[in-house]
C-alpha positions in Angstrom: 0.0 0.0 0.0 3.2 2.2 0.8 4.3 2.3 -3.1 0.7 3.5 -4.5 0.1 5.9 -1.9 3.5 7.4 -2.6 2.0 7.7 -6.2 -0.7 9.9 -4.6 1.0 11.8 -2.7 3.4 12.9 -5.5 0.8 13.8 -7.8 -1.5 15.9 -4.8 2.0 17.5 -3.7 1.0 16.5 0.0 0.7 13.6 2.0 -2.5 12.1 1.6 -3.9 9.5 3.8 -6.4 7.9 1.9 -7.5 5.1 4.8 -8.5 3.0 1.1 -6.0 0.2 -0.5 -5.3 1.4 -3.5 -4.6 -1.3 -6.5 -1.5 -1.0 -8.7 -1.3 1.9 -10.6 1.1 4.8 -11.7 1.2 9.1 -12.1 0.6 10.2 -15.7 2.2 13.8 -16.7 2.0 15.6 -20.1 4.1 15.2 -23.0 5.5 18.9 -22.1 5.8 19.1 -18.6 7.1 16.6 -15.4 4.4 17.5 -12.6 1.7 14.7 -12.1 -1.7 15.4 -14.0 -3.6 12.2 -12.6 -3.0 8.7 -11.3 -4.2 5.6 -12.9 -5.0 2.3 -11.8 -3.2 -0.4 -14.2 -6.3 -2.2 -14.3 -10.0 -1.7 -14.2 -11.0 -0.4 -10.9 -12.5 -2.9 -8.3 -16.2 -3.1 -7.3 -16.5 0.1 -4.8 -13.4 2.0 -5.1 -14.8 4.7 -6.4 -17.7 5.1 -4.0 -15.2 4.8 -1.5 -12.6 7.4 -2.7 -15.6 9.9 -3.6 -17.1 9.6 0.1 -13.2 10.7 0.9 -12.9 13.5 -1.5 -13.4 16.0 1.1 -10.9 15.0 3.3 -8.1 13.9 0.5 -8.8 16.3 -2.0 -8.7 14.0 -4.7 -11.5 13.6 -7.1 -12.0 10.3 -8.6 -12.9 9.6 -12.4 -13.3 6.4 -14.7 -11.1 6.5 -17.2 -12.5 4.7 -20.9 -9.8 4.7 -23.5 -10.4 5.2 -27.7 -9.5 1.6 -28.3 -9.7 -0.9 -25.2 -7.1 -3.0 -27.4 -4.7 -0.3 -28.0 -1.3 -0.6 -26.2 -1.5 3.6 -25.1 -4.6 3.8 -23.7 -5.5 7.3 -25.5 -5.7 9.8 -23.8 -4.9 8.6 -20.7 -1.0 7.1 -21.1 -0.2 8.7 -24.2 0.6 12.3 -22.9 -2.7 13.9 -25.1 -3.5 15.9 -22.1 -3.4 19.9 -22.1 -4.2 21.0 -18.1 -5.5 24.5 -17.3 -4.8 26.4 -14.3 -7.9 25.2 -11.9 -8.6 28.8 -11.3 -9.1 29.5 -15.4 -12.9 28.1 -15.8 -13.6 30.8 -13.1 -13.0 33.5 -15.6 -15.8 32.7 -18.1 -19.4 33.5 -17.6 -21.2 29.8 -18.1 -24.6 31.6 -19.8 -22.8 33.2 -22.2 -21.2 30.7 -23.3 -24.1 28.9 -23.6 -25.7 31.8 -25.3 -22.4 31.9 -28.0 -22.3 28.3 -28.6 -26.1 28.1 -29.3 -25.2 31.1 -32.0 -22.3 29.0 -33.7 -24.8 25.8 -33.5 -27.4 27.9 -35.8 -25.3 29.9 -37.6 -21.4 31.3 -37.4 -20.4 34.1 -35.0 -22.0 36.9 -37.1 -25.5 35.4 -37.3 -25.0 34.4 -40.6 -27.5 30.9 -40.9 -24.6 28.0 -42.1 -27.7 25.7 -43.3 -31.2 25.8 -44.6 -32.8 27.6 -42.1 -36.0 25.5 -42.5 -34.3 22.7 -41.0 -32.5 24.4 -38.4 -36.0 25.8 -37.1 -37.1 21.9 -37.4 -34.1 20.4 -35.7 -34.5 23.3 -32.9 -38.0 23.7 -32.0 -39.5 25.1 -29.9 -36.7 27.6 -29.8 -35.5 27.8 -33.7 -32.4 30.2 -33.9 -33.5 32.1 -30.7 -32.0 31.0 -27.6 -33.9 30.6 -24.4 -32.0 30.8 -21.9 -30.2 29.3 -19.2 -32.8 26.0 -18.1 -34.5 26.7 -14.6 -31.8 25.4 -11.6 -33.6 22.2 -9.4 -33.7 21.7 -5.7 -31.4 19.2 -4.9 -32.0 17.3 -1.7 -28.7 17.4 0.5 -26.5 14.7 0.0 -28.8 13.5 -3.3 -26.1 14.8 -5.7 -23.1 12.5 -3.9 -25.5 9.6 -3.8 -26.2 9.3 -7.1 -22.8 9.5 -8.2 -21.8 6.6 -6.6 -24.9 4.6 -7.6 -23.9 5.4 -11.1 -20.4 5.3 -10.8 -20.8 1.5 -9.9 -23.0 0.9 -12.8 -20.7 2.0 -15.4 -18.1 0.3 -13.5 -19.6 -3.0 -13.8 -20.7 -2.6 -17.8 -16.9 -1.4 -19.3 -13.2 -1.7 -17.8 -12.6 1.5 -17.2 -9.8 2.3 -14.7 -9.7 4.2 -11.8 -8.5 8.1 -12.4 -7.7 10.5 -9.6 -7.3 13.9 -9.8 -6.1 17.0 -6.8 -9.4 18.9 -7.6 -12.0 20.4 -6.2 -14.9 18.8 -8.5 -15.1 16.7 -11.3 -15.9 19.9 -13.4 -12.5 21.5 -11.9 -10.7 17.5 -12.5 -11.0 17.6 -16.6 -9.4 21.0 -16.4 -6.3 20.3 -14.1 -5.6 17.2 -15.9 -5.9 18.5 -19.4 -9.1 16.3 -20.9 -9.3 17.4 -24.4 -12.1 15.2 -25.7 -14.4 18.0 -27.4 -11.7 19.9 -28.5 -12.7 20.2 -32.0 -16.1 22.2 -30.1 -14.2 24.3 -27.6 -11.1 24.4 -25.0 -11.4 22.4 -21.6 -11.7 25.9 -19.5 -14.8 26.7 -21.0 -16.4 23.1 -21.1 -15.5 23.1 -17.8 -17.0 26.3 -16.8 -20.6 25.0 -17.7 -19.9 21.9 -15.8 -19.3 23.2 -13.5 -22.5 25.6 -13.7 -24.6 22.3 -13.6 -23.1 20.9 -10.7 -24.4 24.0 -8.8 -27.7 24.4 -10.9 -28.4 20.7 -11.2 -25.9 18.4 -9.1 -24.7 17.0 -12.0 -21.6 15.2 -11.3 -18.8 14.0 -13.7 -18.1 10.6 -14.0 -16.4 8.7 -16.7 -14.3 10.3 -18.8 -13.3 8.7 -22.3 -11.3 9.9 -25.3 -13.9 12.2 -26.3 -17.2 11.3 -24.2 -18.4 12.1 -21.0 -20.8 10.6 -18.3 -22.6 12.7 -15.7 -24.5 11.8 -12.6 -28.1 13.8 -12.3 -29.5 13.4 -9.0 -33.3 15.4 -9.8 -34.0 14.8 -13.8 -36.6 16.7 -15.5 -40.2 14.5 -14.7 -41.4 16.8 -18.1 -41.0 17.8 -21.2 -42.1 20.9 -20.6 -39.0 20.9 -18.0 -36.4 18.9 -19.9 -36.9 21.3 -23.2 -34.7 24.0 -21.7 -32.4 21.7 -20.4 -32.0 20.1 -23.9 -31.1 23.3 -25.6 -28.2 23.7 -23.0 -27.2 20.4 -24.3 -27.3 21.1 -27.2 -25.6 24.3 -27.2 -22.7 22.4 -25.4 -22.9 19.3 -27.8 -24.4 19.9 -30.9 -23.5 16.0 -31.9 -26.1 15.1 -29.4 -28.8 16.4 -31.9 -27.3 17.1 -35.1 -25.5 13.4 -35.0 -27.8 11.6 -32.9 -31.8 12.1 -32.1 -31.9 14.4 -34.8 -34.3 17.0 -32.9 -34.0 18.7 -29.7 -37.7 17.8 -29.1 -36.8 14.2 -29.2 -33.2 14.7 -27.3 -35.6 16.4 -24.7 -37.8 13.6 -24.2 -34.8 11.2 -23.5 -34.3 13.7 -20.5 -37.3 12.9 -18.6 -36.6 11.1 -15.6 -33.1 10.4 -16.6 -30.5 10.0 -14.2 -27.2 10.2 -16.3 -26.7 12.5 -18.9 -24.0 11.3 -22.0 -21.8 13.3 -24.5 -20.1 12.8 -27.2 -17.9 14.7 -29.5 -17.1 13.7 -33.2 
């Protein structure tokens, strides 16, 4: 236990007692720099780890992820072991406003920067409605029961866990939002930088209690403790969505009317970049 808890305390730059056996596993820096991004387990993480690191996050400091490569078979385990990670200061997603980025993204979803429409506008009012080209609006926060948000995490953490290998991650962060950003996730890169992704996820932990996670080469799984029980509800929420993940609509349900209903009553929310 001595060897991988030296691991930890390298990459958190302070002894950490985790009071948790860690299994084998190693630190992970970028290609261009020697401080510790993340640690990684060497194999996919054991039945409960997770719940048990997360119920310790407040007292370690270390936020735990699973970690889902591009190719399972591949000898690099992209991103995780084969240095494609580009961290941002943790205090950088603090700079950005999370509604206007919203607002922006929903503009360059429609249309480019200058309102110019990129596609037939007939079936950009289609794929959009209710809304069309005009945004709506940050979604409505919910009232998240204390300790509902943790709880729900966990529960989904060890379903994912149990459905794919993915390895156990852990990151010196304050949330899951703040982990992508210190350890330099760049899965929707081709969409926007990890500061600003992280902003809004940020924004949703507080507005929603979404919680991140798994973390793939370029998807994402959050925890949502109080889903939408509407459509009515989940419509607004949708166009955030879709405003941070265009593929969701564009390359998947092919309306935000139909992404929305997915929504209702759902307790994970899933992303993927192309």
């Amino acid at each position: 236990m001595t060897e991988h808890l030296d691991l930890v305390a390298a990459l958190a730059a302070l002894p950490v007692d985790l009071s948790v056996d860690l299994p084998p596993g190693r630190t992970v820096t970028a290609d261009d720099g020697p401080q510790p991004l993340l640690w990684i387990s060497d194999a996919p993480a054991p039945a409960g780890l997770w719940r048990q690191l997360h119920r310790a996050h407040p007292q370690t400091g270390l936020w735990p992820l699973l970690l889902t490569p591009l190719d399972p078979a591949g000898p690099d385990y992209r991103p995780w072991l084969s240095g494609e990670l580009y961290p941002v200061d943790a205090a950088v997603p603090d700079l950005y406003d999370p509604a206007a980025l919203l607002a922006t993204w929903w503009k360059q979803v429609d249309g480019d920067e200058d309102g110019e429409v990129s596609e037939d506008a007939g079936i950009l009012d289609e794929a959009l409605a209710p809304y069309g080209r005009t945004w709506p609006g940050p979604a409505p926060a919910t009232t998240v029961p204390d300790g509902a948000a943790g709880t729900e995490a966990r529960e989904l953490a060890e379903v994912l866990r149990s459905v794919k290998d993915a390895r156990l991650g852990l990151v010196r962060a304050d949330s899951g939002a703040q982990a992508l950003a210190v350890c330099g996730w760049s899965g929707p890169t081709n969409h926007d930088d990890i500061a600003r992704i992280a902003t809004v996820l940020a924004d949703w932990e507080r507005r929603f209690g979404a919680q991140v996670v798994e973390v793939g080469f370029d998807t994402l799984e959050l925890s949502v403790p109080v889903p939408p029980a509407t459509l009515a509800e989940a419509l607004p929420l949708a166009a955030e969505h879709t405003a941070f993940c265009p593929d969701l609509v564009f390359q998947g349900s092919g309306s935000l009317t139909a992404y929305a209903e997915g929504l209702v009553g759902a307790h994970q929310w899933s992303f993927w970049w192309d």
